[in-house]
N, C-alpha and C positions, 0 to 999 in steps of 0.2 A: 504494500500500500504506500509506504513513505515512497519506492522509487516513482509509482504511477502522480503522485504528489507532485515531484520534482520534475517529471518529464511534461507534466500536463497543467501544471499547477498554471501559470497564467492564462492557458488556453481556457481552462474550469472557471478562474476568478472573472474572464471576459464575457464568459456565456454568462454567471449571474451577476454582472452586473448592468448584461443587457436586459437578461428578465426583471429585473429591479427598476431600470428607467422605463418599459413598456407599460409594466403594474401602472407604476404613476400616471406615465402620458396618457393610457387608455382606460386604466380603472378606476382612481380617483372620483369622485363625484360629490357634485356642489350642486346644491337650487337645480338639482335634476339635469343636469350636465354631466356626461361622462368625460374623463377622460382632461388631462390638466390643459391640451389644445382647445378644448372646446369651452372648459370656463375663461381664455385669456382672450378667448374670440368676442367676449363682452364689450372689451374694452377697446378693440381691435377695428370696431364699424366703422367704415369711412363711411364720409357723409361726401356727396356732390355739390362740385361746387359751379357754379355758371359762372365764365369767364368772361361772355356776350354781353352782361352786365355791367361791364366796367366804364368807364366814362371814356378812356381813352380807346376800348377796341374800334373806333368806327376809324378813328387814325391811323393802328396799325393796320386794318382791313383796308382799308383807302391807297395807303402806304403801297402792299405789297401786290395791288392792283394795277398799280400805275404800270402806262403806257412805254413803252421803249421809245425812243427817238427815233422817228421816220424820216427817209429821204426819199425824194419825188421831183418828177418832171413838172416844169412849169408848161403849161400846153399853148401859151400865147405868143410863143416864139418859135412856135412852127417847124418844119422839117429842117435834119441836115442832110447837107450835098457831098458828095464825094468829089476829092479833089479841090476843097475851098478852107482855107485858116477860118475859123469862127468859134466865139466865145464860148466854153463850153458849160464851166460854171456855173454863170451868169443865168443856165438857163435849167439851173434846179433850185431846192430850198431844201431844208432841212427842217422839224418840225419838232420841240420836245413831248415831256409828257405833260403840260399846262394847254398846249397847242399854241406856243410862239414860234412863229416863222422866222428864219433868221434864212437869209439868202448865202447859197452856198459858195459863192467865188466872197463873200467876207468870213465866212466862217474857215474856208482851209485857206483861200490865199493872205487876206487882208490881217486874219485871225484876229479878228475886230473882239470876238465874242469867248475869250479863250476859258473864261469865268463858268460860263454860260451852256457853249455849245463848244466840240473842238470836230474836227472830222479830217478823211483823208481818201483820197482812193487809193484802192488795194490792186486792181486791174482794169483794164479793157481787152472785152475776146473777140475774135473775131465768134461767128455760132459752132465753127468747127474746135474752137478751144484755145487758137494759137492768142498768143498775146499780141497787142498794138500798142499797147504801151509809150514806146517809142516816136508814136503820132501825136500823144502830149505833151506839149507845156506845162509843165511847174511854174514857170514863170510868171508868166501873163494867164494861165488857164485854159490856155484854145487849144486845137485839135486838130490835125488835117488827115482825115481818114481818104485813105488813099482806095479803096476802090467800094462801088452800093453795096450791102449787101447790110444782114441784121446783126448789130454787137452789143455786146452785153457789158454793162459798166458797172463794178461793184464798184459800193460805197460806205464806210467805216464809219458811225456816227457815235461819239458819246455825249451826253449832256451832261451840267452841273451835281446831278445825284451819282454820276458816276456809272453808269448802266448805257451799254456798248450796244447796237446793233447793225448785223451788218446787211446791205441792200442791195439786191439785184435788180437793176434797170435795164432793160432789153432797149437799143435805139436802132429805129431803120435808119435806113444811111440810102439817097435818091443820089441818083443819075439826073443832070442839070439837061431838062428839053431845048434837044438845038445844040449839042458839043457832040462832039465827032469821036 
């Protein structure tokens, strides 16, 4: 007995002192409760709380609503031509999440609005994918797209809240009636 004692003895003392912690947790009983879990569940009841309630939720819901900065075509300046220098800037806007328009040759060339709005383009494709790049001006802003056909203009907008979006603008590009 004393060896099975020695060779077993902690194994023996873990088994009862798991039946000793089970007694408790599951037989114990209070106000008709078994079990020491089930009376600390008393105390344990969360209560729900409404958040929607708060004064300031309509701000943070308002907040995390808001609109990304838009970039867009002004339509009042009409087609471009292929084979002609013309402003290219000049003939978009940028839009934030309030809906102020800030015109887009001040916000990337003039960087009137750096506070405000900042922006940038990222490419020009031809529809096949190749870049044109090279047919803009940084400078001045113009463009001389060297042959008609449809190009796709991204554009990089971030506003003052700091929230980036980026724009695909598809522009036809006309063949001038009467050139050879």
């Amino acid at each position: 007995m004393k060896i099975i004692v020695q060779e077993y003895g902690s194994a023996i003392l873990a088994v009862m002192t798991a039946m000793l912690v089970i007694g408790i947790l599951f037989g114990l009983s209070v106000s008709d409760r078994n079990g020491i879990l089930e009376i600390a569940g008393i105390s344990a009841e969360k209560e729900e709380v409404d958040y929607t309630s708060y004064s300031d939720f309509d701000a943070v819901a308002a907040w995390h609503s808001r609109t990304k900065p838009e970039a867009a075509y002004i339509p009042a300046f009409g087609r471009f031509f292929a084979g002609e220098d013309v402003g290219f800037l000049e003939r978009y806007y940028a839009k934030d999440m309030e809906g102020v328009i800030y015109l887009m040759d001040e916000v990337i060339l003039a960087e009137l609005f750096t506070n405000d709005m900042s922006g940038k383009i990222l490419d020009i494709r031809k529809a096949d994918g190749t870049s044109v790049m090279n047919a803009y001006s940084e400078a001045d802003g113009s463009i001389h797209f060297p042959n008609a056909g449809v190009y796709e203009v991204y554009f990089q907008i971030r506003d003052r809240e700091n929230l980036t979006s980026v724009w695909k603008i598809p522009i036809a590009v006309d063949e001038r009636r009467g050139q050879l």
